[in-house]
C-alpha positions in Angstrom: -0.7 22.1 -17.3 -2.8 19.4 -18.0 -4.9 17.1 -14.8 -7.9 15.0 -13.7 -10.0 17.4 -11.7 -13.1 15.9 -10.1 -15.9 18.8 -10.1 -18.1 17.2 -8.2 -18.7 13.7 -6.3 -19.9 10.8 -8.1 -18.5 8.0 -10.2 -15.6 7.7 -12.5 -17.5 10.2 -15.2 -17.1 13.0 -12.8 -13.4 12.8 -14.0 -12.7 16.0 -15.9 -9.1 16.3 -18.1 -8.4 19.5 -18.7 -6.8 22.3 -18.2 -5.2 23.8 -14.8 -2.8 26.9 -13.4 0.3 25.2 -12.6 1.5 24.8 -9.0 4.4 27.7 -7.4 6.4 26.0 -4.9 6.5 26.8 -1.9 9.1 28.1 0.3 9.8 24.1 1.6 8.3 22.8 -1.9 9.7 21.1 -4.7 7.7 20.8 -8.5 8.0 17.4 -10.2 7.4 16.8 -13.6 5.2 13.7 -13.1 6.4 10.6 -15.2 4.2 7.8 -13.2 0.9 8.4 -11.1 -0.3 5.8 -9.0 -3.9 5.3 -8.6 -5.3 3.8 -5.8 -8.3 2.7 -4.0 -8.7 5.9 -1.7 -8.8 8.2 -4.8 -12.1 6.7 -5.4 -13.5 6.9 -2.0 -12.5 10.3 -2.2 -14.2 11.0 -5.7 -17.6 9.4 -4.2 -17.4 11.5 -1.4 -17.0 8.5 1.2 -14.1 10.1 3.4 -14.2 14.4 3.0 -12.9 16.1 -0.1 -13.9 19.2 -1.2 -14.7 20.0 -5.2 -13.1 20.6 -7.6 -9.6 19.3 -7.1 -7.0 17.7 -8.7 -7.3 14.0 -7.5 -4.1 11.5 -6.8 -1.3 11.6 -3.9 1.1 8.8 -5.2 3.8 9.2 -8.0 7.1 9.7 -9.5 8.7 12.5 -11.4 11.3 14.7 -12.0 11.8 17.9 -10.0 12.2 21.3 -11.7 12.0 23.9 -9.1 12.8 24.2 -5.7 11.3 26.4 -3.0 13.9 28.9 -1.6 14.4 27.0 1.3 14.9 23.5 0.1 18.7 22.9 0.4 19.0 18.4 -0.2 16.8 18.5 -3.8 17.7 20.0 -6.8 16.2 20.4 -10.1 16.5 17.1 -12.3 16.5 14.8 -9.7 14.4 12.1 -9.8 12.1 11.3 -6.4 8.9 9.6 -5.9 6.0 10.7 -2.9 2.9 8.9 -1.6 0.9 11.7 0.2 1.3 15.2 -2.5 -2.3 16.2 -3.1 -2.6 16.7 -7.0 -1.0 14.2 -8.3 -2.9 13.7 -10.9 -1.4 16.1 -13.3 1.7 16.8 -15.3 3.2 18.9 -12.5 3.0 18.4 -8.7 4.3 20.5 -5.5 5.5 18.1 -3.0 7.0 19.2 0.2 10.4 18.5 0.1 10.5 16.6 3.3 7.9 14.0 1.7 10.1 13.7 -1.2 11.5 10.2 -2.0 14.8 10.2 -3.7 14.5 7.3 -6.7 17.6 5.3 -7.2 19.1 4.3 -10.6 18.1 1.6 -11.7 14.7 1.7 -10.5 11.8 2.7 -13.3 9.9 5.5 -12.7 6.3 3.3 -13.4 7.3 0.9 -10.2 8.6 4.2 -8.2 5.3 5.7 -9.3 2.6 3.5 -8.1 3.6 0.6 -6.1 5.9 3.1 -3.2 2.3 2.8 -1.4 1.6 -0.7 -1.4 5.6 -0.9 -1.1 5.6 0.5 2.3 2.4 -0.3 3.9 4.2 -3.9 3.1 6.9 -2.5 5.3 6.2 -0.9 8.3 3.5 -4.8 9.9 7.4 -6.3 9.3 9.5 -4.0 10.9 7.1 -1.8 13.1 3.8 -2.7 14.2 4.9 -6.3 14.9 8.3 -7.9 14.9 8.8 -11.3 13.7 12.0 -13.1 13.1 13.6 -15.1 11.0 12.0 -18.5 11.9 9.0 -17.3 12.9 5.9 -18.1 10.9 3.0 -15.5 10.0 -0.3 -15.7 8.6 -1.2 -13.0 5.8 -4.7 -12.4 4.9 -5.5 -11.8 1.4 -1.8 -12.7 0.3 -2.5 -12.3 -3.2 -3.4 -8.8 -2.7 -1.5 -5.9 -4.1 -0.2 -5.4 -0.5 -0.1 -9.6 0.5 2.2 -10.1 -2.4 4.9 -7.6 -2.0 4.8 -8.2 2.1 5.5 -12.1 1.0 8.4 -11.5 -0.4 10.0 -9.4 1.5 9.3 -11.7 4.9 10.6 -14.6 3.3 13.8 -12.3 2.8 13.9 -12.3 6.3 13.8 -16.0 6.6 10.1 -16.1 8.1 8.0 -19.1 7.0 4.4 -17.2 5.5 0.8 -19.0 5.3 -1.5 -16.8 3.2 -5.1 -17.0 2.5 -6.7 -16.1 -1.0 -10.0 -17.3 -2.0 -9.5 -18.4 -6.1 -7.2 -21.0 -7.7 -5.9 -18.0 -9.9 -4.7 -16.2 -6.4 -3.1 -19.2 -4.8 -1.4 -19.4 -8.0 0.4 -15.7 -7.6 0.4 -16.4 -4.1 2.6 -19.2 -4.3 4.8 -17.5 -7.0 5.4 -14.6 -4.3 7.0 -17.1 -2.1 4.3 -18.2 0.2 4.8 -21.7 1.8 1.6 -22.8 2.5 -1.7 -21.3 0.7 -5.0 -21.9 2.0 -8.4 -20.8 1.6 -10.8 -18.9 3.4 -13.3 -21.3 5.2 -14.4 -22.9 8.4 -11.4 -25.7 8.6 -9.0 -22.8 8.7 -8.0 -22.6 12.0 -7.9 -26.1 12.2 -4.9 -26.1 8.9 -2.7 -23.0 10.9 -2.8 -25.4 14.0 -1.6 -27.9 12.3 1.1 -26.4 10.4 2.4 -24.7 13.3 2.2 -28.1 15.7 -1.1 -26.9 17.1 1.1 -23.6 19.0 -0.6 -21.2 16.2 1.3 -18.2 14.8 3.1 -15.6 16.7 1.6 -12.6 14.3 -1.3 -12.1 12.2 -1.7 -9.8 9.6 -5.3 -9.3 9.0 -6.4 -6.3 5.9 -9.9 -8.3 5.3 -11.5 -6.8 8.7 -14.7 -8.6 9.6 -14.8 -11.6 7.8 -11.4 -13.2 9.1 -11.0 -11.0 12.4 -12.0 -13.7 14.7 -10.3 -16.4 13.1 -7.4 -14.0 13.1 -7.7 -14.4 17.0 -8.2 -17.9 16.6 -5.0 -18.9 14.4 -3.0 -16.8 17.2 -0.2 -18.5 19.6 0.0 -17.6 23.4 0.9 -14.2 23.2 0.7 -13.5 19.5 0.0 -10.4 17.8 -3.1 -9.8 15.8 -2.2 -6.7 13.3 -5.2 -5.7 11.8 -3.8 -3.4 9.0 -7.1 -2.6 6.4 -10.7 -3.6 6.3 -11.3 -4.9 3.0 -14.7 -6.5 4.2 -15.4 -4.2 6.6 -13.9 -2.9 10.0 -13.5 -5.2 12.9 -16.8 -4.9 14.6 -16.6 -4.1 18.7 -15.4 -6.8 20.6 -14.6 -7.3 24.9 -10.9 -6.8 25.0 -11.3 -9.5 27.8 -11.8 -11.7 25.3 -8.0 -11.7 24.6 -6.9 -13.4 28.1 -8.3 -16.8 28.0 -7.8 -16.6 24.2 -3.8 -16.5 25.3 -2.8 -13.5 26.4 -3.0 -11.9 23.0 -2.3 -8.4 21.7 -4.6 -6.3 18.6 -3.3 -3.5 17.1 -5.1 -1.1 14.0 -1.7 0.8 12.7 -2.1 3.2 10.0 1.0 3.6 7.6 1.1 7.7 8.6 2.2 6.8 11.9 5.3 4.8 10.5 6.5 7.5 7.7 5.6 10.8 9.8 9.7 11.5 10.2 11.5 12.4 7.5 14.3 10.0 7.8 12.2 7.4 8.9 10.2 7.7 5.3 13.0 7.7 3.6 14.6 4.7 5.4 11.9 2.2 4.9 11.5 3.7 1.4 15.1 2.5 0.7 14.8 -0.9 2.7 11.5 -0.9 -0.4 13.6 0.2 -3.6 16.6 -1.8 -2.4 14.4 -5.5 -2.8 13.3 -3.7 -6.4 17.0 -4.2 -7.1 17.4 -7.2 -5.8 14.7 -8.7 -7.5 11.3 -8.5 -5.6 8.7 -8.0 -8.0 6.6 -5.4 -7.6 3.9 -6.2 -10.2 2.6 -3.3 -12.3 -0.3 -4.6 -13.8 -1.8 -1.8 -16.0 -0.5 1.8 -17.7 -3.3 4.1 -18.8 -2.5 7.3 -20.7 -3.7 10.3 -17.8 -6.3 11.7 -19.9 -8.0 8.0 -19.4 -7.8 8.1 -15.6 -11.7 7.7 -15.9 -11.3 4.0 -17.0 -8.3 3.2 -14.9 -10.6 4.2 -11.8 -13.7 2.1 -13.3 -11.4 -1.2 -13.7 -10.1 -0.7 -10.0 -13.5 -0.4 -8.6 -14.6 -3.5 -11.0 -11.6 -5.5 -9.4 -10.4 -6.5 -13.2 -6.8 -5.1 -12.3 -3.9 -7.1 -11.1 -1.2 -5.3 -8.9 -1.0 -1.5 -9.2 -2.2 0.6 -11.9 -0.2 3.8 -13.2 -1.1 6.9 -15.2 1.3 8.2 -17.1 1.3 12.0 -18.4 
């Protein structure tokens, strides 16, 4: 088949199309004839060598095919069926072995591109919602960086639940998609921020904060938080949250902090597959999911250089 393998780490021209042996299922594996490939910031910090990875492999965990074999002990898949997966190593390539308990069935009605590269951003939209915090209909949240890949699909889906959503962006362009996503109030970054949550929440701040920027907005995260709130600090964009006295968070209102990491929300197999369909059924009904770029695989090289170069909007694809 043909892939992306990075031989060694470095930038986007360590990239290598070529030619690879293609995968044998496993006993508990499926193979997918890709159709989508989602590429994503940790492919790069991967390829540079910032978190471990071991040269060469074929780069990619996200995407959308479909299957045509099945491991001898898969008995819920079957050849032809569409399904989409955000954690198969080697997804950049024209076949992929995904284990079939990480297999997402795709709906009808649901293109492959949108099942390919936004299921990621999709559920890591999810699981602050309905997981790591619990706000209700009513309720009012501030998102950090809410015209983000992320901040713009977790919009829409709270204001499907009825909660009112302040976002922060930093550009006239971002307050613009922002807004479109449904927020109600869009401010920006800067020191009278605090001091705009107050009063749009009649100076009781929000119950939860979701916080992916990290150090520059962590403590007026804390800040923008009602008596026993919820700070959710879900990415580090600007860098992680540095050390702070947890005692800090008594005087400051009894408040709570918590770092989830979307593995700890999809480890079960029906639990995955649940939130997946909670993700595919707002497709259906309309949420948009924003694919902002296709590049032909053998071009992965580019795709990876405008993602670093932050010239893409919403999620990129590959397609074989």
């Amino acid at each position: 088949m043909r892939a992306i393998q990075v031989t060694h780490h470095g930038g986007p021209e360590v990239l290598n199309y070529g030619t690879v042996d293609d995968p044998i299922p496993a006993r508990d594996e499926v193979i997918a004839r890709t159709t989508a490939i989602g590429v994503n910031f940790i492919d790069t910090y991967l390829r540079r060598g910032m978190y471990p990875s071991t040269p060469p492999y074929v780069p990619g965990t996200e995407g959308a095919g479909e299957i045509v074999a099945v491991g001898s002990d898969v008995t819920d898949l079957e050849p032809g069926q569409r399904i989409a997966w955000v954690d198969a190593p080697g997804s950049y390539g024209e076949l992929v072995a995904v284990r079939s308990a990480r297999a997402i069935p795709v709906p009808d009605g649901v293109p492959d591109v949108v099942a390919g590269s936004t299921m990621l951003r999709g559920l890591t939209a999810h699981y602050p919602l309905d997981g790591s915090a619990h706000p209700a209909a009513g309720d009012t949240i501030l998102l950090h960086a809410g015209a983000g890949g992320v901040g713009l699909i977790l919009t829409q889906l709270a204001k499907r639940r009825g909660i009112t959503v302040i976002t922060t962006v930093s550009t006239d362009e971002k307050a613009a998609l922002s807004a479109q996503a449904g927020a109600d109030h869009v401010l920006r970054y800067g020191d009278d921020l605090v001091g705009q949550v107050r009063d749009l929440t009649d100076g009781k701040g929000v119950p939860v904060v979701y916080d992916g920027v990290g150090a520059d907005t962590f403590e007026q995260s804390l800040a923008s938080t009602a008596v026993r709130g919820i700070v959710v600090v879900f990415g580090a964009a600007s860098g992680p949250v540095p050390p702070f006295d947890i005692q800090r968070l008594n005087p400051a209102g009894s408040l709570s902090v918590t770092r989830p990491t979307l593995g700890h929300f999809i480890a079960d197999t029906d639990e995955l597959r649940w939130r997946s369909g909670e993700y595919f059924d707002a497709v259906l009904d309309g949420l948009d999911a924003r694919v902002g770029q296709e590049y032909r695989l053998a071009d992965a090289a580019q795709a990876q250089t405008d993602l670093e170069n932050r010239i893409t909007t919403g999620a990129t694809a590959l397609i074989p």
